[in-house]
C-alpha positions as CSV (number, residue, x, y, z in Angstrom):
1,X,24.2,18.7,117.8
2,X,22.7,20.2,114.6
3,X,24.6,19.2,111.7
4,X,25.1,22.9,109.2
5,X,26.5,20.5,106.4
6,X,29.6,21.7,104.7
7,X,32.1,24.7,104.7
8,X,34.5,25.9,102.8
9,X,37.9,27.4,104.7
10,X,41.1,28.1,103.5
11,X,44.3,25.9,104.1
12,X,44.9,27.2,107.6
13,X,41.2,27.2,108.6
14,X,41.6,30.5,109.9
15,X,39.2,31.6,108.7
16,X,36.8,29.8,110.3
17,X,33.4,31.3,111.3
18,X,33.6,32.1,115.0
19,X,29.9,31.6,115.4
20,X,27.0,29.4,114.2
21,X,24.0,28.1,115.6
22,X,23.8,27.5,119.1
23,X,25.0,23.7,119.6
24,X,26.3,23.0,116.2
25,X,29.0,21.4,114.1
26,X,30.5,22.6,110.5
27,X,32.6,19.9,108.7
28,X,35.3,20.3,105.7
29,X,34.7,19.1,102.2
30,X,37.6,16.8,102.8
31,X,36.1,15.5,106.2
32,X,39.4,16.7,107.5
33,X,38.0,19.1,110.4
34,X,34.7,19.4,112.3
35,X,34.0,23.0,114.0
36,X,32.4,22.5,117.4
37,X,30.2,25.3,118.3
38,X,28.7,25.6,122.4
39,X,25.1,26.6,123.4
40,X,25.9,30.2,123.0
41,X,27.2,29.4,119.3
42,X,30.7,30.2,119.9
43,X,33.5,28.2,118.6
44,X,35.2,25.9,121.0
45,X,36.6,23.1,119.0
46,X,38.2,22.3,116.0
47,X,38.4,18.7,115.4
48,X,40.7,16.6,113.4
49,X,41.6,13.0,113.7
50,X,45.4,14.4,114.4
51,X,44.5,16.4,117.4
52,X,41.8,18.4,119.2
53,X,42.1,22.2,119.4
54,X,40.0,24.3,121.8
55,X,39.4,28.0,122.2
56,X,39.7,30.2,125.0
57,X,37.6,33.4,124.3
58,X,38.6,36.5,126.1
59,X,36.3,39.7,125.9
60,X,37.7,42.8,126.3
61,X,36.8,45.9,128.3
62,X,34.4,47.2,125.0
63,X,33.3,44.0,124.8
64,X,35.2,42.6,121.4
65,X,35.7,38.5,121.6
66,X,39.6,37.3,121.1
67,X,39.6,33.6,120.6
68,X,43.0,31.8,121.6
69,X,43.4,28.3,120.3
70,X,45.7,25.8,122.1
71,X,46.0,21.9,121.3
72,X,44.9,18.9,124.1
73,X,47.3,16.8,125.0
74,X,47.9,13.7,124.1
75,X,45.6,11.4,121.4
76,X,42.5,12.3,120.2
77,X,39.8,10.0,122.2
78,X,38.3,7.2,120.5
79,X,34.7,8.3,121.0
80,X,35.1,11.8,118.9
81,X,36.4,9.7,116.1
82,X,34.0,7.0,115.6
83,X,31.5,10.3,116.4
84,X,33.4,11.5,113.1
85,X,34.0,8.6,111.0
86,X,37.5,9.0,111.8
């Protein structure tokens, strides 16, 4: 995963870039969250040491991209945070 260093969102995190670089991460100042983005650089994970949150992206008829967050169940797994420093 490339690393694209730091970025700045606001409390919510919505907003969020949707897409980066093609197999990429963004963290938080605060080392709060870590955006995950996939080979196509889309966003499919937002990462906290709280929870993990993925996106679903539906693409509509004229081709616009709705991303729909939900939350995994249960605790985040050990491996994503030592990955993080969590």
């Amino acid at each position: 995963m490339k690393d694209n260093g730091v970025i700045k969102v606001n409390k919510s995190g919505s907003d969020r870039p949707l897409n980066s670089t093609p197999n990429s991460v963004y963290k938080t100042a605060n080392g709060e969250h870590v955006f995950v983005y996939d080979g196509d650089g889309k966003l499919i994970y937002d990462l906290s040491r709280q929870r993990v949150k993925a996106f679903k992206i539906n693409v509509s008829p004229a081709g616009k991209e709705f991303f729909k967050d939900y939350k995994l169940d249960g605790a985040v797994p050990d491996f994503i945070k030592n990955e993080f420093g969590w």
